[in-house]
C-alpha positions as CSV (number, residue, x, y, z in Angstrom):
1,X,-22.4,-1.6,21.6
2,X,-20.1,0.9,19.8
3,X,-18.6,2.2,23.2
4,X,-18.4,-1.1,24.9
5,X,-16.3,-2.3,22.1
6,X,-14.1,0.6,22.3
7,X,-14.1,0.0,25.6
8,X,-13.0,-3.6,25.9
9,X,-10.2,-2.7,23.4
10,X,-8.8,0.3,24.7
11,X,-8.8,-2.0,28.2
12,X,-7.1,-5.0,26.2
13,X,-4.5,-3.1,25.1
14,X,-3.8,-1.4,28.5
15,X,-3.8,-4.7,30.4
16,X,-1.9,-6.6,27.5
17,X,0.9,-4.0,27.7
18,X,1.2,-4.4,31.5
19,X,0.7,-8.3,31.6
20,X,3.3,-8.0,29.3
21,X,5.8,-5.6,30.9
22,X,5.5,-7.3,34.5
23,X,6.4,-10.9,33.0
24,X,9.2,-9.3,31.4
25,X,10.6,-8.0,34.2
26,X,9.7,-11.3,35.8
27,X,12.0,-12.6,33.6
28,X,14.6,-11.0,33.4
29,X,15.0,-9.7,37.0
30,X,13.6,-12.5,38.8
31,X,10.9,-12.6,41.9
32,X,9.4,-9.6,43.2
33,X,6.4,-9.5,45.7
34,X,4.5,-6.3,44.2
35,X,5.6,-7.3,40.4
36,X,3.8,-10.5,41.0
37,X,0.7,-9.2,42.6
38,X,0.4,-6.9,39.8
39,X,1.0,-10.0,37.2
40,X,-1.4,-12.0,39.0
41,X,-4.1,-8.8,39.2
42,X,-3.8,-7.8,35.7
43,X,-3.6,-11.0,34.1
44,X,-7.2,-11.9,36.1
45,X,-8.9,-8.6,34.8
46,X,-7.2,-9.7,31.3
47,X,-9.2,-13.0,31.5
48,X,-12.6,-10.8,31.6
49,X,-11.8,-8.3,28.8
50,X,-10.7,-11.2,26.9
51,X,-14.3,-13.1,27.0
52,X,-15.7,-9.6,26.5
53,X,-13.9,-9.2,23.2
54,X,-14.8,-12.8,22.2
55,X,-18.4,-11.8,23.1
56,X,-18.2,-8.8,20.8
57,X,-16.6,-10.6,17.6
58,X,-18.7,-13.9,17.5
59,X,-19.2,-14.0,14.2
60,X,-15.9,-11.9,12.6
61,X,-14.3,-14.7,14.4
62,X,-16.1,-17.4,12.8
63,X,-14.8,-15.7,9.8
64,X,-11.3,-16.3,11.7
65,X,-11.4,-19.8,11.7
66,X,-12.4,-20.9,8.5
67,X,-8.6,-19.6,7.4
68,X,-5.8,-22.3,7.6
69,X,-3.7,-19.7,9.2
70,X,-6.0,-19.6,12.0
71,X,-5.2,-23.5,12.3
72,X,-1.9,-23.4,12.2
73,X,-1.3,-21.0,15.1
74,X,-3.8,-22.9,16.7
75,X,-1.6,-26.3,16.7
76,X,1.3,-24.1,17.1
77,X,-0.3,-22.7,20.9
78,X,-1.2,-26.4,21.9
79,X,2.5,-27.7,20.9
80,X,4.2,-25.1,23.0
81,X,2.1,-25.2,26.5
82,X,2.5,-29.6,25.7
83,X,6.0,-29.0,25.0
84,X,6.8,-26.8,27.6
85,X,4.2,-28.7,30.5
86,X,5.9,-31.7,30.1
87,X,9.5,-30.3,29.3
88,X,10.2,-32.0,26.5
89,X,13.2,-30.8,23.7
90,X,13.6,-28.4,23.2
91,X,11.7,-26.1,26.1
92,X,13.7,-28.3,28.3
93,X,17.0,-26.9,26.9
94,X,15.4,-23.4,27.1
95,X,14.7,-23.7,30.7
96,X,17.8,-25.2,32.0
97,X,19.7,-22.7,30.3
98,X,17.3,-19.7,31.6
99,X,18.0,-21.5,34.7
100,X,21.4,-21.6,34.3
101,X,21.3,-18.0,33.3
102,X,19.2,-16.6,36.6
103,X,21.8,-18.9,38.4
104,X,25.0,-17.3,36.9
105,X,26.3,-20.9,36.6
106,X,29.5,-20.7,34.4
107,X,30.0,-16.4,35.5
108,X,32.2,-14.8,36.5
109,X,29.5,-12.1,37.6
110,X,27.5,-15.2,39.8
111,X,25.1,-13.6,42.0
112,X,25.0,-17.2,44.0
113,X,25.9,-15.4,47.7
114,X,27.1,-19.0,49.1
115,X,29.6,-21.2,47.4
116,X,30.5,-24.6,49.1
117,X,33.9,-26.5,47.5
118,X,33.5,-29.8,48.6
119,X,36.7,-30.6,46.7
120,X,40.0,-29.6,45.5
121,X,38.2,-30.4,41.7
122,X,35.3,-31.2,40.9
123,X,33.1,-32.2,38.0
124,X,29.8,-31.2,39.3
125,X,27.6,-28.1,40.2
126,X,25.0,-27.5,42.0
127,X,23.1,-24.6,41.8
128,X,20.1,-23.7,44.4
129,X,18.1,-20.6,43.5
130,X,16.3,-19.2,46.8
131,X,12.8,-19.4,46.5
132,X,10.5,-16.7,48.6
133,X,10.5,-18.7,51.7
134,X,14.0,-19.5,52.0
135,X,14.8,-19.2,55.8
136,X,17.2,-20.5,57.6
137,X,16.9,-23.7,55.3
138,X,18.2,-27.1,56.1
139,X,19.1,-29.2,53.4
140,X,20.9,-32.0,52.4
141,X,21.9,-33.4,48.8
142,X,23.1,-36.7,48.0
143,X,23.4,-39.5,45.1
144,X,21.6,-42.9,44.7
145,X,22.3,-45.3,42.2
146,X,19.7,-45.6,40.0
147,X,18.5,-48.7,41.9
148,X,17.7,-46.0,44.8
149,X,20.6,-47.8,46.9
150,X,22.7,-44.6,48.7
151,X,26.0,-44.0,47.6
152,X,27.3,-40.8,49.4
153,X,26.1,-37.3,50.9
154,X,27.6,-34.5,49.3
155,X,26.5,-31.5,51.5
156,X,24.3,-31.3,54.6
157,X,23.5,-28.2,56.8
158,X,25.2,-28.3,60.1
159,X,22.3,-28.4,62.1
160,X,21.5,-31.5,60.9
161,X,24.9,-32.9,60.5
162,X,26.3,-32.3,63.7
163,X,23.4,-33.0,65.6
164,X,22.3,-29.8,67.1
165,X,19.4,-27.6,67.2
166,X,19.2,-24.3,69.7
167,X,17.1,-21.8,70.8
168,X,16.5,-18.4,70.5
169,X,14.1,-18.4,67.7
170,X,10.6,-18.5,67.3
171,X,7.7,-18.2,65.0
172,X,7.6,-14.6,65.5
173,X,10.7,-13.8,65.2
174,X,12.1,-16.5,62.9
175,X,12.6,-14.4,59.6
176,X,14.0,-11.5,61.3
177,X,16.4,-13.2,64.0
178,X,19.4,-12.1,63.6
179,X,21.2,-12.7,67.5
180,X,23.7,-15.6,68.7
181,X,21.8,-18.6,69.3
182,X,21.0,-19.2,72.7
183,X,19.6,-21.9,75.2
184,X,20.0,-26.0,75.2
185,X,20.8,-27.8,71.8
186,X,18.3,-30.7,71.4
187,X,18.1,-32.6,67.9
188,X,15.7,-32.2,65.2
189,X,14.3,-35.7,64.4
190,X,12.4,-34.7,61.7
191,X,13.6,-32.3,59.5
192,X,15.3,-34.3,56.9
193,X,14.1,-37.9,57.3
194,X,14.5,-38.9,53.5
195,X,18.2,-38.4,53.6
196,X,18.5,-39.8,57.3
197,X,16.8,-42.8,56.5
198,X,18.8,-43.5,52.8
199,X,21.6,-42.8,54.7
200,X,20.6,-45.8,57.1
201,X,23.2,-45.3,60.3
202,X,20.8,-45.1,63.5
203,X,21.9,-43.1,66.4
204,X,21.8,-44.8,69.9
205,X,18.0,-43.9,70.5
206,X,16.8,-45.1,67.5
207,X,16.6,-42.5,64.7
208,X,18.4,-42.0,62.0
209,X,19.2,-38.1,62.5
210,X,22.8,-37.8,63.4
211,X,23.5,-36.9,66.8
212,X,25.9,-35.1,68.7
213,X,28.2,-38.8,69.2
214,X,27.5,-39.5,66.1
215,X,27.9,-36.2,63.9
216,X,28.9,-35.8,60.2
217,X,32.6,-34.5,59.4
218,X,33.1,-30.8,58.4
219,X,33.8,-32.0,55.2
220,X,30.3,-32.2,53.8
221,X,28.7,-29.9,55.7
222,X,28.2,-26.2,55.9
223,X,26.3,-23.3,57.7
224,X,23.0,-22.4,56.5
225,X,22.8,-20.7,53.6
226,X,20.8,-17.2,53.8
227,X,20.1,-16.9,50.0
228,X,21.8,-18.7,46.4
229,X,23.5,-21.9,47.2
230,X,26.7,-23.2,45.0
231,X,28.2,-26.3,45.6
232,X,31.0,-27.8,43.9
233,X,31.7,-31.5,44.2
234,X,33.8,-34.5,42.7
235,X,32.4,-37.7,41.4
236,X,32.3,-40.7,39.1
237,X,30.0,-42.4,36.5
238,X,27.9,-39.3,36.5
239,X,25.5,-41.1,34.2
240,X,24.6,-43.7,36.4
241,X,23.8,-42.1,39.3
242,X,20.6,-39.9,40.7
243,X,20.6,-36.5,42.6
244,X,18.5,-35.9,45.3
245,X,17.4,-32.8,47.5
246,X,15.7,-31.9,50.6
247,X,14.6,-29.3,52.3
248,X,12.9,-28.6,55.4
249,X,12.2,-25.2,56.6
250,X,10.7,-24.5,60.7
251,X,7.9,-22.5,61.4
252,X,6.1,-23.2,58.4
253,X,2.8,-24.4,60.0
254,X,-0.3,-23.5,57.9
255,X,-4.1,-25.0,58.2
256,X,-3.0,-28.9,57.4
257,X,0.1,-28.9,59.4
258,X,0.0,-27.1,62.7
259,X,-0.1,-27.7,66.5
260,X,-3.4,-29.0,66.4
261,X,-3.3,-31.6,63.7
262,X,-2.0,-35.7,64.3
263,X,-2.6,-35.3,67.7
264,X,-1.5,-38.8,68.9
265,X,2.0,-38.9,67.0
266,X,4.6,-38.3,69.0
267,X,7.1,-37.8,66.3
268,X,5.4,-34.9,65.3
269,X,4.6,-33.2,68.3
270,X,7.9,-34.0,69.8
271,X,8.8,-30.9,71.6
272,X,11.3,-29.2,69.2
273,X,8.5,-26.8,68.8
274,X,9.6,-26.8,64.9
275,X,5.9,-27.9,64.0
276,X,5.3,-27.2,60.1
277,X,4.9,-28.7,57.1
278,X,7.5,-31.9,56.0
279,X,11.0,-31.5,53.8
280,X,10.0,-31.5,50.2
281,X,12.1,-33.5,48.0
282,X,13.3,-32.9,44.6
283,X,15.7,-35.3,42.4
284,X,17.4,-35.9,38.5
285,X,19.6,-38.3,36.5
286,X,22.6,-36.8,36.1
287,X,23.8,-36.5,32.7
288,X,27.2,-37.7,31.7
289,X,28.4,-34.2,30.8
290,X,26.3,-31.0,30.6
291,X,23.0,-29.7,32.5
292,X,19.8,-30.4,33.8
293,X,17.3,-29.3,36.3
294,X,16.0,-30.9,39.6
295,X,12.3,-31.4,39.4
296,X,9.8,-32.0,42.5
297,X,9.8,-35.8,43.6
298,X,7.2,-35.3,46.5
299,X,7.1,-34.8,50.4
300,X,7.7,-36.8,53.4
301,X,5.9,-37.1,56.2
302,X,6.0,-35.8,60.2
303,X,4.0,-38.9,61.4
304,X,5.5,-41.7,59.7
305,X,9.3,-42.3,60.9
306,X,9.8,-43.9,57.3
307,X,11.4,-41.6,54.7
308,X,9.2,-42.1,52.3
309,X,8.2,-39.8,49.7
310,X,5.0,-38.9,49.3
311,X,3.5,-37.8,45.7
312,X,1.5,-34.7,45.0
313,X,1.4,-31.6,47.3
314,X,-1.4,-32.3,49.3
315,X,-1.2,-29.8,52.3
316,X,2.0,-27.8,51.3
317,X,2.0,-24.1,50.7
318,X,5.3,-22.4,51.7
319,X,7.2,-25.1,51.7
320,X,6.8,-25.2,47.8
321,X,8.6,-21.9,47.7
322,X,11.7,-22.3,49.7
323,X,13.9,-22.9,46.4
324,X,12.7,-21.7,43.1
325,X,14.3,-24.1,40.9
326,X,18.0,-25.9,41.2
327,X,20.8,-26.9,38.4
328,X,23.1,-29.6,38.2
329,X,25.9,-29.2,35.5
330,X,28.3,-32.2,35.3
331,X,31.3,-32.7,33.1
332,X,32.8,-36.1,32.5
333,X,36.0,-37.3,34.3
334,X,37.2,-40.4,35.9
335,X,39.4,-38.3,38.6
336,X,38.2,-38.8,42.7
337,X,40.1,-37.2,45.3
């Protein structure tokens, strides 16, 4: 028993220092494929060595919890993982401002790699951090009242805006296609149907995706972005109105969503050969001057030409990860150009 407890606490200490060190880095440094394997890894065999421990100290930790101080750091534990689960004040303020941090939103030193001005001023920010699967992402973001009646689109990728989709890419090649596009533009009537159908302007066949006769004005729209997104915008009663976000990434197939599944909807198996999971939609209230973060609303879906968001995550994998979180800073002002 001796050397199994010496065991167990040489190994806590080993794994606590590196559970430790990687979520540090984590942190501070951001995503990183081996760092988070080895989190994930260590933080397992810390689960084991943990019970172990427990197992070992039954009745010294009895002892334990007959002190008050025990208590107290007890309720202490279950008011931070409430606090922080649910985002109330002040974790929320923590995270928007690690967020805003991570984001280099008010830097000079911003390590955002794309930066749309939408006006000559503006009043709000928008800050999209690249998640893992970030490729070749289209996107559009746009205000709603708070009665969920649309008001305006403030960016939209080109693809979608003007209409046109090409060729040249394909599942294999997708992440590491780097070439001129090439072949026949067709459009994409699926990749962004929440914002297409708020929108509410239907093309001459039917669908709500803008078309080539029918495209959106350079104004408001951009090339997509290959990493950190910044957008700078103008507009009024900040208070009153909602944010919203989409996203849609091809290629992204996985065991719910691939060229097998919802074989009589058309929609879906459309011939764009895009076939993947649906644009994921997040959304906030914008506050009348200061910063907040956009949280996950839901999903659409490929075989219902609807727009409507779906709760949950029911089938989604990758298309969780194609942001890892996005800001909004707004500042008051009652100036439009």
């Amino acid at each position: 028993m001796k050397l199994k407890r010496s065991t167990i606490s040489a190994g806590l200490s080993v794994l606590f220092l590196i559970v430790s060190a990687t979520g540090l880095y984590l942190l501070l440094a951001g995503y990183g494929d081996v760092i988070m394997l080895l989190h994930w890894t260590i933080g397992l065999m810390l689960v084991f060595f943990v019970v172990g421990h427990i197992a070992n100290n039954l009745m010294p930790l009895r002892m334990h919890w007959k002190r008050k101080s025990s208590w107290i750091v007890l309720v202490a534990c279950v008011i931070v993982v409430i606090g922080a689960g649910f985002r109330l004040p002040p974790f929320e303020v923590i995270q928007t401002q690690y967020a805003r941090y991570k984001t280099g939103t008010g830097s000079d030193n911003s390590p955002v790699t794309t930066v749309y001005k939408l006006s000559d001023t503006s009043n709000l920010s928008i800050d999209i951090k690249a998640g893992q699967h970030h490729w070749f992402t289209q996107m559009a973001v746009w205000l709603e009242d708070v009665e969920g009646r649309f008001v305006r689109t403030i960016f939209v990728t080109n693809s979608t805006a003007k209409g046109q989709f090409y060729g040249g890419r394909t599942k294999a090649n997708f992440k590491s296609f780097d070439g001129k596009m090439q072949g026949s533009a067709y459009r994409r009537v699926d990749a962004l149907p929440r914002w297409s159908h708020q929108r509410g302007i239907q093309a001459s066949d039917g669908g709500y995706a803008p078309s080539v006769e029918q495209s959106l004005a350079d104004a408001i729209s951009g090339a997509t972005p290959q990493g950190d997104l910044r957008l700078l915008a103008q507009t009024t009663d900040t208070s009153e109105l909602v944010l919203f976000l989409e996203l849609n990434v091809a290629f992204d197939d996985n065991a719910y969503y691939s060229v097998y599944d919802f074989p009589d909807d058309s929609l879906y198996h459309g011939g764009t050969g895009l076939l993947g999971q649906p644009s994921v939609v997040y959304k906030t209230t914008l506050p009348g001057s200061g910063s907040t973060l956009l949280e996950y609303a839901g999903f659409t879906h490929p075989t219902a030409d609807d727009g409507l968001i779906h709760s949950g995550t029911k089938g989604l994998t990758t298309a969780l990860e194609i942001i890892d979180y996005a800001i909004v800073v707004t500042q008051k002002t009652t100036e439009v150009n």
